[in-house]
Each structure stands twice: as structure tokens, then as C-alpha cells.
C-alpha positions in Angstrom: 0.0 0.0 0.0 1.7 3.3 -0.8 1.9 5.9 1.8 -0.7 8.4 2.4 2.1 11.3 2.0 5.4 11.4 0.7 7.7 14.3 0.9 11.4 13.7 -0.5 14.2 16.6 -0.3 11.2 19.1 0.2 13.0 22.8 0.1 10.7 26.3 0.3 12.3 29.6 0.7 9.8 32.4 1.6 10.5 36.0 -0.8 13.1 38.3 0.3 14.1 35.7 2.7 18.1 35.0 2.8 17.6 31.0 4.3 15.4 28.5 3.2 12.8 27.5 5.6 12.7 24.1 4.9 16.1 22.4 3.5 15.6 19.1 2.2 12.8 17.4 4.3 12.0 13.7 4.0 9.8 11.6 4.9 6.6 9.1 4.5 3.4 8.7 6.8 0.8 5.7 6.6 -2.3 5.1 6.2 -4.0 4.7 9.6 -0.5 6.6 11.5 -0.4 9.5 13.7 2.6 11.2 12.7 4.1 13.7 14.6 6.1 16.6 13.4 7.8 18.0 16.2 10.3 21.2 16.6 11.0 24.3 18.1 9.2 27.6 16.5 10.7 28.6 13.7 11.9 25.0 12.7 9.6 24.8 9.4 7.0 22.7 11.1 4.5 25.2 9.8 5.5 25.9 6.1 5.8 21.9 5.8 1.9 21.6 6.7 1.0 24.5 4.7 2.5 22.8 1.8 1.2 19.7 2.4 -2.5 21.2 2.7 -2.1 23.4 -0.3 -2.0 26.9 1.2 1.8 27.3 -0.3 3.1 26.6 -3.5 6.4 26.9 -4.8 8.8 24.3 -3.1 11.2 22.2 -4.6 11.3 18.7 -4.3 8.2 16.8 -4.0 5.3 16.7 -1.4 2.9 14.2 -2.4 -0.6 13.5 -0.8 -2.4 10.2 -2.5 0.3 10.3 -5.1 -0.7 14.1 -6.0 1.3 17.3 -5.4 -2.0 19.5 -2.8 -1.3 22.1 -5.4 -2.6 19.7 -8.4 -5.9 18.5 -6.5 -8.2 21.6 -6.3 -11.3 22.0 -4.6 -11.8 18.1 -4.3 -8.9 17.8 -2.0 -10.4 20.0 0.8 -13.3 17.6 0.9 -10.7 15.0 2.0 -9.0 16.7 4.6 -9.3 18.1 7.9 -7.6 21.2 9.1 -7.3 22.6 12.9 -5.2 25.4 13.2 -3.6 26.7 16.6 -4.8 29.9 15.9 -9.1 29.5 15.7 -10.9 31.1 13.1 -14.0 31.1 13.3 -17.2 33.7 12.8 -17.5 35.3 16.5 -20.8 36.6 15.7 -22.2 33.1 15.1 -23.5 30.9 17.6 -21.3 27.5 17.7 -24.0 25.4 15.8 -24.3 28.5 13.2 -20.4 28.1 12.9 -20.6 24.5 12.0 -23.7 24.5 9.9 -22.0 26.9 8.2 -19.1 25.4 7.7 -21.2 22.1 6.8 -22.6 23.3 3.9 -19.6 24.2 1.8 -19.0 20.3 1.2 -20.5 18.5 -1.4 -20.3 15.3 0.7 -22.4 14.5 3.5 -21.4 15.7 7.4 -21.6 15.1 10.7 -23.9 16.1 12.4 -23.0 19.6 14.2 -24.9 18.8 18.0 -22.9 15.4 17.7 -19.9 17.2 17.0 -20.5 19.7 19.7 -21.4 17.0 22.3 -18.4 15.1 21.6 -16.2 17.8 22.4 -18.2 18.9 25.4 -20.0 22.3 23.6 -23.8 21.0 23.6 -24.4 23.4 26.4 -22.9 26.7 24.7 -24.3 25.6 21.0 -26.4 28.3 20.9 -23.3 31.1 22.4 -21.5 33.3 20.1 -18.0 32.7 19.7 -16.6 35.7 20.7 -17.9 34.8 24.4 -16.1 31.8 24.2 -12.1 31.0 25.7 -9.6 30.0 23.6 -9.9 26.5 24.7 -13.3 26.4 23.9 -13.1 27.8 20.6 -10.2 25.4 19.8 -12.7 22.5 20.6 -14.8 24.0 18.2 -12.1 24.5 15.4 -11.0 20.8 16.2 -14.8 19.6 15.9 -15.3 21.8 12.3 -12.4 20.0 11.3 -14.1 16.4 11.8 -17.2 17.6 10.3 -17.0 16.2 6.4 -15.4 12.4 7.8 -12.0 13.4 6.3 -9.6 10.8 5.7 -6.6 12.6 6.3 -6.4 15.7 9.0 -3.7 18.1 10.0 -4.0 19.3 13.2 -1.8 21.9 14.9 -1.7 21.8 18.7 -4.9 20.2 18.8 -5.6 20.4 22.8 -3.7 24.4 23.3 -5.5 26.1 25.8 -7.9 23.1 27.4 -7.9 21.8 30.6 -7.0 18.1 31.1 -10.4 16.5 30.8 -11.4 18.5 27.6 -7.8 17.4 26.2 -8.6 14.0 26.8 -11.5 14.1 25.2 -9.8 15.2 22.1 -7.2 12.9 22.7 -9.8 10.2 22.9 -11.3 11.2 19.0 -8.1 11.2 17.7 -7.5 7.4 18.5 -10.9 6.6 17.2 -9.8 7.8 14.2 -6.7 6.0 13.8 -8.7 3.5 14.8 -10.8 3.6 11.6 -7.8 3.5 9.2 -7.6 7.4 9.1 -4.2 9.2 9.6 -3.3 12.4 11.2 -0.6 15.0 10.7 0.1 15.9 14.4 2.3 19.4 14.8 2.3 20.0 18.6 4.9 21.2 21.9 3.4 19.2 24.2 5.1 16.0 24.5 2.9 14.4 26.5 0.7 14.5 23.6 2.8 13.4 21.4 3.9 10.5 23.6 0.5 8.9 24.3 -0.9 9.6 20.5 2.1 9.2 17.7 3.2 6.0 16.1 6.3 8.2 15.0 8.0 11.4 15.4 9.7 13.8 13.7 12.2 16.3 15.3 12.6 19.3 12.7 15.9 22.0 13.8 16.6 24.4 10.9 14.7 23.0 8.4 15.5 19.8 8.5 14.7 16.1 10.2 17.5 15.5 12.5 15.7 11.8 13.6 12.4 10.0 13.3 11.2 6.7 14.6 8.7 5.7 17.3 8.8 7.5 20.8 9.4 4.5 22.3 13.1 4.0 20.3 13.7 8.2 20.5 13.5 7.2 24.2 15.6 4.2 24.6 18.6 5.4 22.0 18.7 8.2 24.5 18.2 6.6 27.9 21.2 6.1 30.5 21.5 2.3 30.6 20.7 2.1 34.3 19.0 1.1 37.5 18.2 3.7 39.9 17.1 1.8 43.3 15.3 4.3 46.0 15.4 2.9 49.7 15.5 2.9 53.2 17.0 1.3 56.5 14.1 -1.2 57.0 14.9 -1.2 60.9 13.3 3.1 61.0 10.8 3.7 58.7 11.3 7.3 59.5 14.9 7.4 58.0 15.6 9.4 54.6 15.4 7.6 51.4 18.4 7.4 49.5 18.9 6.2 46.4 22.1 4.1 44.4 22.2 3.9 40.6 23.5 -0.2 38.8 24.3 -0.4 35.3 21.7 -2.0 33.8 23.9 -4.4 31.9 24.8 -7.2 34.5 22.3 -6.2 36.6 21.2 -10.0 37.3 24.5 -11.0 38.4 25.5 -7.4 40.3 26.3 -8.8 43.9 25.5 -5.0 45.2 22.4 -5.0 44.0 21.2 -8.0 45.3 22.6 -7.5 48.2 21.1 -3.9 48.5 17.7 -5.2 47.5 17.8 -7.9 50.1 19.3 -5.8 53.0 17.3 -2.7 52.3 13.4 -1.6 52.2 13.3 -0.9 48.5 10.9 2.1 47.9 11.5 2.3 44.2 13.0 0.5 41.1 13.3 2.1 37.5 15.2 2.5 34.9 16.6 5.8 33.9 14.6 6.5 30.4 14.9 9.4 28.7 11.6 11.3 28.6 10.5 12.6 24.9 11.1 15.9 26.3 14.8 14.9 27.2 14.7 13.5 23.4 13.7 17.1 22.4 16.5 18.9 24.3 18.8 16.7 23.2 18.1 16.6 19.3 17.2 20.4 19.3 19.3 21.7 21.4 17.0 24.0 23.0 13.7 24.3 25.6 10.2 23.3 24.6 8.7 27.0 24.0 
């Protein structure tokens, strides 16, 4: 089966600009994947998906969606992706329903139906509130529900849970696996690693233009981890007494006569390994802070 996209030495340099933006990007994404495209600001994380969802032309190289350059498609494409932008735009004078009905009847194909959308993402109860009362959290629910409304089988979503609490992010969360779950695939931009951790079956790390490594966050962890045991404990004779903690190298550790004597002699609080965290990954790859 051939990937959904294909990008291959993908280079775009804005007018009047003395660096390219993005310098020879490559890479595939599945049908059925969450893919995520992670970076610091500035990275070309944003001029890649606005090539890939038509809104740029001009590149060199080749960025390919269902075998097509976006630019080629026309109108028809749009009825096959989904779009959620960081940034909302929506009509603040319209109700939430109004916005989606709206937005509903600009596709040929049929929708979803806006109060299912707006329950899904917790809005039933505001449906009939104008947008400009709402919070950026709630109008990004409402961005990330128009972008679900035509069944797309491919959607782009930037930052899809910026500015909501932990139970509304779940609940996005939640849709997007259903939707990998039903064979579609999503291009995931985000800074939030936790997000990106529990949702993408790769990453991306874009510096400067460019991929400086891709694979699952499970391997970006581990080729990045400290290859040992940290063991937390205390004297088992006063339950009172400080934990301390002693790190083993993880290789040997079954025949390490300090560890098993520590673990026998000791009240062991605590036993892990010392994995890098995606954030770590980010740091490290980067070079600089999540921002």
C-alpha cells in the first residue's frame, strides 16, 4: 500500500528571505498513523503543513498526498482533509452550531452532524453562544470539531488540545485514536510531548529546516536513555529514615552482587530505569527548551 504522504528533499524559501525554511525534508506517513512533526518555533513545522495542505506553493522537491502534489488536487482535496489550526478562526458573531452548519454546507459530501460534534467535544451546552464569548480553549474545541465535520480521511492538526484543561484534552485525545482507529491518519504538529507520547506511532524532530531523527517515541526514548537502574530505599529497621537512592548499570544487573545485596538488605521504595523522557529527546536533538 503506498503511503498516504510522501515528501522527498522538500526545500521552500519564503521572498526576500536569505535562508530556506525548509532544506531538504524527507519523509513518508501511513495510512492509519499518527505522525508527529515535532520542533522548536521557527523550525519549518509550519511551512511543511501548509504545503502539504495546499496553502503554499512553490517548493522544490516533491510533497505528495495520495500520489498528487495539494497544489494539483483543487477543490476536491479539501473535501478529504481536515484542518485545525492553533490559531481559531471562526465567525464570532455566530452561535457555535451557526459556525458549523455553516461550515457544513460548503461540502458536497455529506457531514456530521453539528450537535454530535459539539457533544463530543463537550459544547452542547454553549451551542447556541456566540464565539466571541467563548475562551480559547473552547473555541479550539470548536475549530477541532469543524475540522471532523465532512469524515476526512486525512487531517492536519496543529496543537490540537492548546489552551484546554485536562479533561477536555482528553477528550480530544480520545477522537483522535478513534480515528486512527478507523484506518484514518493524522498529521500531528504539537509542543506538548505528553501529547505526542501517548498519540504518535512516530516522530519527527525538525531543527533548521530539517529532520534531525524520526522513529517511534518508544526507540527516540531508549537510544537516548542512560542504561541504568536507579534503586530508592531505606533502612528497613526506622521507617522514618531518609530515602536514599544508588544507581546499577543496567547491563549485569542479574549477576551485580551489590544489587542483590542492596535489595535484600534494604526496604526498597522504588525501582526504574533511567529512560529518557520525549522531552529529554527534544532537548537533546534540538538543542534547545520546549517554547
Amino acid at each position: 500500500m503506498s503511503p498516504v504522504i510522501e515528501v522527498d528533499d522538500l526545500v521552500f524559501r519564503y521572498p526576500r528571505s536569505a535562508e530556506p525554511a525548509v532544506r531538504g525534508i524527507g519523509f513518508t506517513v501511513d495510512k492509519g498513523e499518527v505522525f508527529g512533526f515535532l520542533g522548536p518555533s521557527g523550525a519549518g513545522k509550519s511551512t511543511t503543513q501548509k504545503i502539504l495542505t495546499g496553502l503554499l506553493t512553490g517548493h522544490d522537491g516533491r510533497a505528495s498526498v495520495w500520489g498528487r502534489d495539494p497544489a494539483d488536487w483543487g477543490s476536491d482535496y479539501y473535501e478529504r482533509i481536515g484542518v485545525s489550526f492553533e490559531l481559531p478562526n471562526l465567525y464570532h458573531k455566530l452561535t457555535a452550531l451557526e459556525n458549523l452548519r455553516f461550515f457544513a454546507s460548503l461540502y458536497a459530501g455529506p457531514t456530521e452532524d453539528p450537535m454530535t460534534l459539539l457533544e463530543s467535544v463537550d459544547l452542547a451546552g454553549d451551542a447556541d453562544t456566540r464565539v466571541g464569548r467563548f475562551s480559547k480553549g473552547m473555541q479550539m474545541r470548536l475549530v477541532f470539531a469543524r475540522a471532523l465535520l465532512h469524515r476526512p480521511e486525512l487531517l492536519f492538526l496543529d496543537e490540537p488540545t492548546s489552551g484546554m484543561d485536562p479533561v477536555n484534552a482528553r477528550r480530544v485525545k480520545d477522537i483522535i485514536r478513534s480515528a486512527r482507529g478507523e484506518g484514518r491518519t493524522v498529521f500531528l504538529t504539537t509542543h506538548d510531548m505528553a501529547t505526542a507520547e501517548e498519540l504518535c506511532d512516530r516522530v519527527a524532530f525538525v531543527v533548521d529546516g530539517r529532520i534531525a531523527a524520526l522513529d517511534t517515541p518508544a526507540e527516540h526514548k531508549v537510544s537516548r536513555s542512560s542504561r541504568t537502574v536507579r534503586v530508592t530505599y531505606r533502612d528497613p529497621l526506622d521507617p522514618r529514615a531518609a530515602l536514599q537512592h544508588k544507581d546499577f548499570p543496567l547491563d549485569g544487573l542479574a549477576d551485580d552482587d551489590a544489587f542483590r545485596a542492596l535489595t535484600r538488605e534494604q526496604h526498597v521504595a522504588s525501582l526504574h530505569s533511567q529512560e529518557a523522557s520525549l522531552e529529554d529527546v527534544f532537548v537533546d536533538v534540538t538543542g534547545r527548551s520546549i517554547a
